[in-house]
C-alpha distance (Angstrom), angle and dihedral (degrees) to the residues before:
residue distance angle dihedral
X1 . . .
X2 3.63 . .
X3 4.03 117.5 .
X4 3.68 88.4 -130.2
X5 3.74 93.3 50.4
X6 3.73 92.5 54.1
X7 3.76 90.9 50.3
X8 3.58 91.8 54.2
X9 3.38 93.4 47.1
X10 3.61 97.4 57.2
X11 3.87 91.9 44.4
X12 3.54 87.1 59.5
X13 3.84 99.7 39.6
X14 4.35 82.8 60.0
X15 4.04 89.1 50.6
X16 3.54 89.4 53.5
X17 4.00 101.2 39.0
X18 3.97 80.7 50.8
X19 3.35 102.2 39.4
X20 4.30 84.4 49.6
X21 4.07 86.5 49.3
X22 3.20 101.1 55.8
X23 3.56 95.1 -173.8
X24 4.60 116.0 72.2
X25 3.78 121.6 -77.1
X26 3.68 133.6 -144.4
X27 3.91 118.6 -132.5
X28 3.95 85.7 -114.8
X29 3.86 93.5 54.2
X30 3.65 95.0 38.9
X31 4.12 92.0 50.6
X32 3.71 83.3 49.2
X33 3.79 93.8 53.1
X34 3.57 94.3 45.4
X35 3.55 98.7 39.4
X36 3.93 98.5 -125.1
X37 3.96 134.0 131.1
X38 3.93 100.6 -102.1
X39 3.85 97.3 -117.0
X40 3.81 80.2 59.1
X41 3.43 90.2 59.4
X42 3.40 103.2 32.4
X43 3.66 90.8 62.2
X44 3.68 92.0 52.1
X45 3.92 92.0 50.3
X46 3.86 87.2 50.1
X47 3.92 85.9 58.3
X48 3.58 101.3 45.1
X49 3.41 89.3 45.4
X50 3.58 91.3 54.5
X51 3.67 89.5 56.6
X52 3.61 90.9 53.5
X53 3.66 100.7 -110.9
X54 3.83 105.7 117.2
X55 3.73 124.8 33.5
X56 3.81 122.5 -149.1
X57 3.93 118.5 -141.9
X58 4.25 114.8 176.3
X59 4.15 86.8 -16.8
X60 3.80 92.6 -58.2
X61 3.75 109.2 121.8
X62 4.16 125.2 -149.3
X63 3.71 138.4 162.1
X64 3.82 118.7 -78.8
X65 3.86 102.0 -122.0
X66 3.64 108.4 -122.7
């Protein structure tokens, strides 16, 4: 599978798990969830972050409500 297809997979496996959740995540929980080494994931919360889909308040991570 395609490098980039696995990275948007996992970006959109975190929406969903936090979407789901309803409540914010830590990176440990949501590697846990998704079943992912946390630099993995990390990296893909940096990027969706970036985009301005998540926001990150005292390293627990939740949708930004649009």
């Amino acid at each position: 599978m395609c490098l980039v297809t696995e990275v948007a997979k996992l970006d959109n496996e975190i929406v969903s798990l936090l979407k789901e959740s309803g409540v914010p995540m830590t990176l440990k929980e949501i590697a846990a969830e998704v079943g992912k080494p946390e630099k993995a994931v990390f990296k893909a919360l940096r990027r969706l972050f970036e985009k301005e889909k998540i926001s990150s308040v005292n390293r627990q991570y939740s949708l930004v409500e649009s």
